[in-house]
N, C-alpha and C positions, 0 to 999 in steps of 0.2 A: 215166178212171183206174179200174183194174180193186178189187176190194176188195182184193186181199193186198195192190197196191202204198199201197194209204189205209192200210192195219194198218198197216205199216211206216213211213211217213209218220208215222201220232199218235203209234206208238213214239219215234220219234227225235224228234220235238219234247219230248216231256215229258223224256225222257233230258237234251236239249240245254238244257231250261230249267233241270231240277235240277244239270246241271253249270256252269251260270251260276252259278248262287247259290254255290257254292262257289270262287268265282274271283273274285279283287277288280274284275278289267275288265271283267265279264259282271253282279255282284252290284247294283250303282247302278237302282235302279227309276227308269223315266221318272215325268215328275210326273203327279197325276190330273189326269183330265179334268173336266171342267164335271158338277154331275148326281152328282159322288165317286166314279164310276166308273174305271176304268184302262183305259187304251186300248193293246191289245198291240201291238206290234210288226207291223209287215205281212210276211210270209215267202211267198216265192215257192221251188218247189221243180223241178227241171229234171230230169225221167224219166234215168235212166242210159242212155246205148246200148249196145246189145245188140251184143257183139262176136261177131264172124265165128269161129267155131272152127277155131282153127289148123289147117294143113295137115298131116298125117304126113306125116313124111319118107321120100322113095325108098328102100327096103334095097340097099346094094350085093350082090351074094353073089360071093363070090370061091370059086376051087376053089385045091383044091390045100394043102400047109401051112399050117397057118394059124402066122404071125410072133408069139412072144411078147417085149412089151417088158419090156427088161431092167429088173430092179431096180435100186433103186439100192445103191451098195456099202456095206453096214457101217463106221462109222467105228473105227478102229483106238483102241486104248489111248488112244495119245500125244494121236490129234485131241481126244478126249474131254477129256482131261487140260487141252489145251490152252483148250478152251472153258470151262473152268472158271478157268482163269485169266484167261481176257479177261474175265469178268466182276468176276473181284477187279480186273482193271489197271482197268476201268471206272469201278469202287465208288473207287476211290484217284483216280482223276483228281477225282471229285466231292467229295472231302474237300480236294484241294490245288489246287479252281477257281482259278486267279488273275484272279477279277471285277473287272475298271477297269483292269487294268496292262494296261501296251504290252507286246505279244509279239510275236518273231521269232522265227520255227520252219525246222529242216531235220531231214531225218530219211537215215538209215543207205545210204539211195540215195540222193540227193543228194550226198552227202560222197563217196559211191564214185563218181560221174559228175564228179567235179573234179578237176584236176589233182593227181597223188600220192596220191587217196583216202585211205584209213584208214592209208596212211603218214606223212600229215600230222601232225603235232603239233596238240593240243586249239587252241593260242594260236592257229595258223596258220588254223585253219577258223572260229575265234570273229571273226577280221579281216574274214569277209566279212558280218559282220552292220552293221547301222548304226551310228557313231557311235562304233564300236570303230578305237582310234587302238592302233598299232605301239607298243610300246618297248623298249630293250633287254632284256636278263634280266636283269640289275643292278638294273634298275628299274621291275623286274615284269610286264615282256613287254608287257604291253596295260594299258588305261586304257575303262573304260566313261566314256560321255557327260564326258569328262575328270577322272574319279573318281579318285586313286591309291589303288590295291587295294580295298577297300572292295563287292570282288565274293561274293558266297554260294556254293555248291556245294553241288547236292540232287542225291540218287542216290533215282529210285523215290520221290520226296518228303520223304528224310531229310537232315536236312542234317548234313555232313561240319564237324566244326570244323576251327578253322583250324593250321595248321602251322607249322614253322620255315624249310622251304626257299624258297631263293631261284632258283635255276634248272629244278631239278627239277620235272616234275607227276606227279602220283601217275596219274593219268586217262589211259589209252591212247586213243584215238580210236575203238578196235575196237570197243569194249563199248557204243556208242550205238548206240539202237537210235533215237529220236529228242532230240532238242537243240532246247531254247527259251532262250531269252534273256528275260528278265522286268526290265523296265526302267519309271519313272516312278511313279505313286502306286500303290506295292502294298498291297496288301491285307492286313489286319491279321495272319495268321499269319504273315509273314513280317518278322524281325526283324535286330536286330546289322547285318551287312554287308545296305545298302539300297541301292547305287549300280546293280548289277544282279543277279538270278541266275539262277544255269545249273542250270538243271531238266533233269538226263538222264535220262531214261528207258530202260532196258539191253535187249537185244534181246528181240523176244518172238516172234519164228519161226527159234530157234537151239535150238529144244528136239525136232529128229526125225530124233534120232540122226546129227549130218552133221557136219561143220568143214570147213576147210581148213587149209593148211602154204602160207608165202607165206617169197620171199626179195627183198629190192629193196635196192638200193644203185648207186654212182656216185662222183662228183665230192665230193673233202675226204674221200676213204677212207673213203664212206657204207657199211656194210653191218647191215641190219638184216629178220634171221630174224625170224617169227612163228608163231603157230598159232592156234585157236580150235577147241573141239570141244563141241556143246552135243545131250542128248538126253535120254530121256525111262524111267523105270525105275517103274514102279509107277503112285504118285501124286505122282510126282516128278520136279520138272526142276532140270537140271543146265547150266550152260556153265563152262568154265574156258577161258581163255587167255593166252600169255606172250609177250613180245616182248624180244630183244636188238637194243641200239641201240651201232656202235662210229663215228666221224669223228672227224675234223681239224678241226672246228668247234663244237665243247662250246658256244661264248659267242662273240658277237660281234667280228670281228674288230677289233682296235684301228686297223689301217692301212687303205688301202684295198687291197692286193696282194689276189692271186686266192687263196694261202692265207695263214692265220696259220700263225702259229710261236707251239710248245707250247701249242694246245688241244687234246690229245686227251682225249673221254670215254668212257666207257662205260658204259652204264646199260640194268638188266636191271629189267622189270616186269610184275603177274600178278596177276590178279583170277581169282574164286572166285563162282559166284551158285547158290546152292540156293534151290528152293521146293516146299512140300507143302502140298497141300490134305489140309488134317484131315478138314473135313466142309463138307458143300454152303456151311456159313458163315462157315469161319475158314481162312486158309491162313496158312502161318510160310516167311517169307522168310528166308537169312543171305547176305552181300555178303563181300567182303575183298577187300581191296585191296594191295598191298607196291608199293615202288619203292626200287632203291637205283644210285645212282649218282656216279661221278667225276668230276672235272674238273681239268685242266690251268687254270690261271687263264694267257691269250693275253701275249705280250709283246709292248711297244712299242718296238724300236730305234733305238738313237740320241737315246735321253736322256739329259739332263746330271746327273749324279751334285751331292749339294747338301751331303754330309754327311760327316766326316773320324770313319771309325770303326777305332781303334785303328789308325791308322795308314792304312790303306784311304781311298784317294779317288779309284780309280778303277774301275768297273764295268760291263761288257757290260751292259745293260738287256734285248740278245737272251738274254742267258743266265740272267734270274731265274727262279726254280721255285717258285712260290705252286701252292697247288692246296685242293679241295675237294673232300668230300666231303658227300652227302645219303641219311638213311635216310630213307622214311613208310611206314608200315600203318597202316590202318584195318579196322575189323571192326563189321560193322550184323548185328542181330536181330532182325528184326520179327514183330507179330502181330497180322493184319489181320484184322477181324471186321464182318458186313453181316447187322442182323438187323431184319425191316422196314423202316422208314424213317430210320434209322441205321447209319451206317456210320464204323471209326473203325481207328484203326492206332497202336499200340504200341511202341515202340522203346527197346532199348538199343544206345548206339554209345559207341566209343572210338577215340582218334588216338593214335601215337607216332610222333614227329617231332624228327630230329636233324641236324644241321647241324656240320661242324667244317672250320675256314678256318686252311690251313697255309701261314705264312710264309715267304719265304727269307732267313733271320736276319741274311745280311750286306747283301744286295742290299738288302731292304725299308730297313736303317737306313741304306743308303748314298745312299739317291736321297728318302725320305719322312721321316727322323728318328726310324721309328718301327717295331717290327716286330711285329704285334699276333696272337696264336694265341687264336682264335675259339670257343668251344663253345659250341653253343645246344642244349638237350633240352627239350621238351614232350610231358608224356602226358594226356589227357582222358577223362574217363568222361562218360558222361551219357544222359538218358535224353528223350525226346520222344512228343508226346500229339498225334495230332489227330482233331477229330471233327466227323461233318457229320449233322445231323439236318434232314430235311423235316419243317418243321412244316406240312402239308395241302401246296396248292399255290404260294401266292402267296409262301410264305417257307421258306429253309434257313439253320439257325443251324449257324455254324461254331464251335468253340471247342476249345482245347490248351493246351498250355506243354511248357514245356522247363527243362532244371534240367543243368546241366553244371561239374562241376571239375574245374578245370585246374593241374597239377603242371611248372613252369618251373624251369629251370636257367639261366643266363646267364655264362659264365666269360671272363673276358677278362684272360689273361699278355702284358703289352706289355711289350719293351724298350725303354725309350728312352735320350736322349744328356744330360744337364746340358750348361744353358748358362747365360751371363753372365746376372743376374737385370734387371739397370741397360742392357744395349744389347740382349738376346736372341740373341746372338752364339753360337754351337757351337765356335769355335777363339778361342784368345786372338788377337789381330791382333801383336801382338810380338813371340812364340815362336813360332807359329803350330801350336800344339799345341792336343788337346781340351783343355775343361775339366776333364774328369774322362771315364772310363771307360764306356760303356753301363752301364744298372743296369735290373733289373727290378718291375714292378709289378703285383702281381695282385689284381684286382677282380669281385667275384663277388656275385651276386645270385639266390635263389632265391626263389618263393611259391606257394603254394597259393591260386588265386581260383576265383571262382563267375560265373556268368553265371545269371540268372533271368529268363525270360519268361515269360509267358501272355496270351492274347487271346479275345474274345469278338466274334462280330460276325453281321451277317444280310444275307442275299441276297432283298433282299424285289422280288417282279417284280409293280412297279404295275402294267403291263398287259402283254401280249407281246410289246411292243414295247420296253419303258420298265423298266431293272432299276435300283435302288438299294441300294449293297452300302456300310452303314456298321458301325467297328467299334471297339474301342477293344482299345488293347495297353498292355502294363505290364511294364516294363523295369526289370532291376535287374543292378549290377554290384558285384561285392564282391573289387576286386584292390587297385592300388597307388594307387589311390583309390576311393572306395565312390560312389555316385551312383546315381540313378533317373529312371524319367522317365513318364508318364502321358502315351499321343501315342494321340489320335483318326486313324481312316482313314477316308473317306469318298468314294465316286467313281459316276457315273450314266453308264449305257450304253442309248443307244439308237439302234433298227434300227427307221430311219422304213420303209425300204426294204429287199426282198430285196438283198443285195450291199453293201448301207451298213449299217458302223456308226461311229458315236459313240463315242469317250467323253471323259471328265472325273473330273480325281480332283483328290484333297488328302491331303497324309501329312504329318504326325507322325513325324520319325525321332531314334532312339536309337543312336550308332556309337558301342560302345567302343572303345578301340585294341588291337590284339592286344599280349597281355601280355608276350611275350619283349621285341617291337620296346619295348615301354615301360618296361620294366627301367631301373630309375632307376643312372646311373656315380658312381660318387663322389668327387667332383672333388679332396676333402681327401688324397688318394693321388698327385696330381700336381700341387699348387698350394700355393704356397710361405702359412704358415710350418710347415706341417706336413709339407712334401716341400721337395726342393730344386729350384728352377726348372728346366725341363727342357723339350724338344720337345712335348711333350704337355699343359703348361700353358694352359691357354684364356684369350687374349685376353678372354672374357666371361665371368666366374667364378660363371654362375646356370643354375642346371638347375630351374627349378619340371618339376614331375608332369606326365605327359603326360596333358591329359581326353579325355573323350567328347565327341563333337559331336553338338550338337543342331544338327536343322535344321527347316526347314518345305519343303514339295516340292507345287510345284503341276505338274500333267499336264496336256493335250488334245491331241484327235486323230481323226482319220477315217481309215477303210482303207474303200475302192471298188472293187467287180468292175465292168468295164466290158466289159457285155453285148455290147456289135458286134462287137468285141475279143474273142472264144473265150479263155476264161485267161488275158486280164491283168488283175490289180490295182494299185493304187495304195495311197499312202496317207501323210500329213502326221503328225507328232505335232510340240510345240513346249512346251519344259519349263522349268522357273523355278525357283534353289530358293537361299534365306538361312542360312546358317548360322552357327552363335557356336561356337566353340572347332573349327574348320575340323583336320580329321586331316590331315598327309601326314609322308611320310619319304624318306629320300634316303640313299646312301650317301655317307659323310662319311670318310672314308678307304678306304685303302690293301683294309680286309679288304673280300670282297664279299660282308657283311650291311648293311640296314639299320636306321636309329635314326628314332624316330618323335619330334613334333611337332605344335604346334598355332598358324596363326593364331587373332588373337582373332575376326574376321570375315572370312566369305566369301560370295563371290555366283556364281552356275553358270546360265547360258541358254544355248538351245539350241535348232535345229530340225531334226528330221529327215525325210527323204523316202526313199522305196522303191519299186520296181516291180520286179512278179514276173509271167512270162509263161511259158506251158505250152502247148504244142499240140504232142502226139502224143510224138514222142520227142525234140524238140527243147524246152528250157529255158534261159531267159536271167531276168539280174538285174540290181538298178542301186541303188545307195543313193549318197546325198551326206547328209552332216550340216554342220552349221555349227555351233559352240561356242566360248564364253567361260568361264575362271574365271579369276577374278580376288581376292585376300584382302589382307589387312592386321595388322602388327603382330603378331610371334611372341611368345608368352605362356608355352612351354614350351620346357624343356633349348635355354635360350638359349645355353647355350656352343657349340654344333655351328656358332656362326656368328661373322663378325665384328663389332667395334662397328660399320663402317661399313656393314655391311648392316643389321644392327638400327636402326640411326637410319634408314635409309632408308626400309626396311619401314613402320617405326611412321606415318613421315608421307605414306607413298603406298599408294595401290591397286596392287599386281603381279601381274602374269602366276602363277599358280602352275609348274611349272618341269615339270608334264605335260600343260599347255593347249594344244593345237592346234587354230586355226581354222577347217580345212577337212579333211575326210576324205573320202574317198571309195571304196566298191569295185564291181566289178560283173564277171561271168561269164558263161558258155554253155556247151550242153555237146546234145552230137546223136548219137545213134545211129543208124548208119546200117550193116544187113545184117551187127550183129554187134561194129561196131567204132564206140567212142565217140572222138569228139572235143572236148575241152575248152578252155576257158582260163579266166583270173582276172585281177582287175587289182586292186591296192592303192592309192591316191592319199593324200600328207601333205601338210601345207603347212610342216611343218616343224613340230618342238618346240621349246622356250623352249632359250637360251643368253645367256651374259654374265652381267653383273656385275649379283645382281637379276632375274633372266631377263625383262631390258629387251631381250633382243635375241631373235629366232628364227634356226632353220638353213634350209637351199634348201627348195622343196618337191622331192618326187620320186614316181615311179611307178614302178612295179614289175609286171610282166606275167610272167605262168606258162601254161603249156601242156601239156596230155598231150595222150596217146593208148594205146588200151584193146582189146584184143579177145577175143574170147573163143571157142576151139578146145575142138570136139567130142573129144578124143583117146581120153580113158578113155571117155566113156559120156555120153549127151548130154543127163543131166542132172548130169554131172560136171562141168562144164565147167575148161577149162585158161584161164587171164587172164594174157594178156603184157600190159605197158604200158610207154609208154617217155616218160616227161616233161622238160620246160628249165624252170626254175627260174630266173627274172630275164634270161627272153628275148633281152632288148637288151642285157643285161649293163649294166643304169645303175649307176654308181657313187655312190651317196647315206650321206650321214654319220642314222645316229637321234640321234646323241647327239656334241658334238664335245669335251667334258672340260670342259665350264663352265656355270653354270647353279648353283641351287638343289641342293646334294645327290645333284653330279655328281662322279662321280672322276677316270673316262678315258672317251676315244673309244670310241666303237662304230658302224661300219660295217654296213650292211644284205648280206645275202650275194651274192656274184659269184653270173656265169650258172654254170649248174650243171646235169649231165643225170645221169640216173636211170634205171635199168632194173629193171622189177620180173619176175615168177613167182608166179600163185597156182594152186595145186590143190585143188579143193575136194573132198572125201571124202565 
């Protein structure tokens, strides 16, 4: 050993023993030896070798010009612009994580690779999620995990309150940029309507400078224009776009025939989305929304007329003229701000929402007894908070609230018939005259209520594997009952494995009922001794208050990438949930609004399964759900029924009257040199019917198909998109609804086969 390598040696010992001592695994002294000496350690030290000095490399020398590599291009305004808001859309996903809930996601391509694309209606694309059951428009189109209504809607994380229409949706299909579905123990920010919610997200590459002008239409005298134009001006992005919708099919056909008779609608609707980034940390969003729309309400021919008015006992059922009309707008303001390890978003929103349901004065009292002119109005203001703070690494504390009042109208002019109080007769049987003349009644109900939440909760990540997201919410209602409610959240997700995760929850929910549907009638207006017995008199002369339902919701579940398998996963979830004062509504007459309701208990299970597979430009899908609910004994606005179903109710468990035990949908869709190929398929087992919805209807399937291409004409990143779709393939003829049931009026029919030809130019 030469002497520099000995220097250096004593060096790094003495170095090596002083950084002992300061290390608790190095600091432990052996014990002394005999003599009270200390015996060091024995160190043995292994000379370094002495490496080869690298070789220099060959020079190549080239003659001639020498090639300079191009830069790269300056990003433009827009891209700029753009990067600064994927950091806000970034900052906003992490304030509205939904840690533990079950999600199903599709985004803005997908939707356009399926049959109809962005021509479809919102209902019609939420059907191919899991677990989502068909129903008429009468009766709210869809049903999460067998929920009636009791669905959210968040736009960009704000939730949209709720409204008065019944056919109408405010939501065009265009303006998704991606669509989740949030189902089972959600997470404590999310309140009121818990059965699922629709988290859309608005596009976020419609801002450089481009749109399109699209025309498609077909079968039931489909024709519906569109446009969309989104781009980019300063520190500012823009998209607007509008759609008219005209057919022969407003509402579900009452017959089975290939058209109805008198549904024509027409409905015109238009969103607005501004955003400006103020400064690297705050940007101001505003949204709006309108839709307004008509309806022919469909006729059923060849009904038997029931009622002798002024003389009138006989009536074309083909010739009644009911019809509706539906306003909404909405308008959102937000103000998102990301400053360190906080990030939080700001909001003012408002709803106006009207509904008015026009009788035909002689038809309605000739066939129903009753002819009932509908006006429903709701305006909302309100304001919403949320915020997500990293506290270090292991934990992010979310916390908001929300504060909303709600301004309701409820008018309801019915004419009805006097009849015999002693037999409930409409004609004398000896004269065979009415008792008396039509007369009118008019009952009206307005209020001003409040909705109050706020939540507190932590995403604490035991390891990186192992997340624990518990939280507590606090619920308050201030309408035509005042209540509250203190509901814990709690749910663990773990990803033993890359491709596996976990999870489990527990929820705490709070559902009030939406205020118009609970507008208390007042029965003293058409119940004898303060009225004269009439059509309109209820066999059950008790309306208690319509509550909020509590419930408890237990969640679990696994989603699996299955590696052999390039892009497919899998995945089970299976949900539980109890509740006391169970929400639903049904339409209970003639008008086509409905009146809400509460069993005293109810019970809700369920399992669902999924597979999703991707490879290259072919994509396929598959979901089956299985579900039960089942309740007991109605507790509110007992009159919408009879005594013999109230007795029946009270001593049995039933079917709720939007339970379906089998769902199913699944799809594909392949690109191939330009032009896609699609399909879809819907499976029921059918929804509750009879007396009691003791009985169900057939089950049915229903299959859809496009096709898609897309021509270079203008410029070939213009591209030209024909598509040409069939709409119920096989033409199956299947009843959703056959006029019986729970808070059922009339039949409704699923649509005939049906073809479509679209045109889109994109600019």
């Amino acid at each position: 050993m030469t002497r520099s390598l000995r220097t250096t040696f004593l060096l790094s010992s003495s170095a090596s023993l002083l950084l002992g001592l300061g290390n608790p695994a190095m600091s432990q002294t052996a014990a002394p030896a005999a003599g009270g000496t200390t015996k060091l350690p024995e160190i043995s030290v292994t000379a370094p070798r002495v490496s080869q000095q690298p070789r220099r490399p060959k020079t190549r020398v080239t003659t001639g010009q020498r090639r300079e590599v191009p830069a790269a291009a300056p990003q433009t305004e827009a891209q700029i612009v753009a990067g600064k808001n994927e950091k806000f859309d970034e900052a906003r996903r992490t304030i509205d994580a939904p840690i533990g809930a079950t999600s199903y996601q599709i985004n803005h391509q997908n939707i356009e690779a399926s049959p109809q694309g962005a021509n479809a209606t919102l209902d019609k694309v939420l059907l191919q999620f899991p677990g989502v059951t068909q129903d008429s428009a009468a009766s709210g189109e869809l049903h999460v995990r067998n929920e009636h209504a009791n669905v959210q809607y968040r736009i960009n994380g704000i939730m949209l309150p709720d409204g008065v229409g019944a056919f109408g949706q405010i939501l065009d299909t265009g303006i998704v940029g991606s669509l989740a579905l949030l189902t089972g123990a959600l997470p404590a920010q999310y309140g009121f309507r818990t059965a699922g919610v629709l988290d859309i997200q608005t596009k976020a590459d419609a801002f450089n400078n481009s749109g399109s002008v699209s025309v498609y239409g077909g079968s039931h005298g489909t024709i519906t224009p569109s446009f969309e134009y989104g781009g980019t001006v300063g520190q500012t992005q823009y998209f607007v776009s509008g759609r008219f919708l005209q057919n022969n099919l407003g509402i579900e056909n009452p017959t089975p025939s290939n058209e109805a008779i008198h549904d024509r609608t027409s409905q015109e609707k238009g969103f607005l989305y501004l955003s400006t980034v103020l400064d690297p940390t705050s940007r101001l969003t505003f949204m709006s929304g309108v839709s307004n729309s008509t309806y022919q309400i469909p006729n059923n021919p060849g009904q038997t007329p029931n009622f002798n008015v002024n003389g009138v006992t006989s009536f074309d059922s083909a010739l009644l003229n009911e019809h509706q009309n539906e306003f909404n707008q909405f308008n959102v303001v937000a103000y998102q701000k990301s400053v360190d390890d906080i990030d939080y978003q700001l909001s003012y929103f408002n709803r106006y929402s009207q509904l008015h349901f026009y009788p035909d004065p002689t038809g309605d009292l000739v066939f129903n007894g009753v002819a009932s002119n509908v006006y429903r109005q709701s305006f909302v203001n309100g304001i919403q908070e949320d915020t997500a703070w990293r506290v270090g690494f292991a934990h992010t504390l979310r916390f908001g609230f929300s504060v909303s009042a709600e301004r309701s109208l409820v008018n309801n002019i019915s004419t009805v018939l006097p009849v015999d109080p002693a037999t409930g007769n409409q004609v004398d049987p000896i004269t065979g005259n009415p008792f008396g003349p039509p007369f009118t009644v008019f009952d009206s109900s307005s209020k001003t209520g409040w909705l109050i939440g706020t939540y507190l909760q932590d995403e604490w990540r035991i390891t990186n594997q192992l997340t624990l997201n518990a939280g507590l919410r606090f619920d308050q209602m201030y309408q035509y009952v005042d209540a509250n409610q203190l509901s814990p959240r709690v749910s663990l997700t773990w990803k033993p494995y890359d491709g596996t995760t976990f999870h489990a929850g527990y929820a705490r929910n709070f559902t009030p009922p939406q205020q118009v549907i609970a507008a208390p009638t007042n029965l003293a207006l058409v119940t004898p001794p303060t009225a004269p017995a009439n059509t309109q008199t209820p066999e059950v002369a008790l309306n208690s208050p319509v509550l909020p339902e509590r419930s408890h919701v237990f969640d679990v579940g696994v989603v699996q990438k299955i590696y052999p398998i390039p892009g497919l996963e899998v995945g089970i979830d299976g949900y539980y949930k109890i509740a006391r004062d169970l929400l639903d509504d049904g339409q209970f007459g003639a008008a086509y609004v409905l009146n809400g309701f509460n069993y005293d208990r109810g019970q809700n299970v369920g399992v669902e399964l999924k597979a999703n597979y991707t490879n290259g430009n072919f994509r396929a899908y598959g979901n089956v759900a299985w579900a039960k609910q089942i309740a007991t004994t109605i507790v509110s606005n007992q009159f919408l029924f009879g005594q013999d179903e109230i007795d029946f109710i009270a001593s049995h468990y039933i079917y709720t009257d939007h339970a379906q035990v089998l769902t199913a949908s699944a799809g594909a869709s392949y690109l191939w040199n330009g032009t896609r190929l699609s399909a879809s398929m819907i499976y029921g087992s059918g929804l509750r019917s009879g007396f009691a919805n003791t009985d169900h209807l057939p089950s049915y399937t229903q299959v859809n198909v496009g096709l898609s291409h897309d021509f270079n004409i203008v410029a070939p990143n213009k591209p030209t998109t024909v598509r040409f779709d069939v709409v119920n393939l096989f033409d199956k003829i299947y009843e959703i609804r056959d006029g019986s049931g729970i808070g059922v009026f009339a039949p409704q029919f699923g649509p005939r086969r049906g073809f479509f030809v679209g045109i889109s130019q994109k600019l």
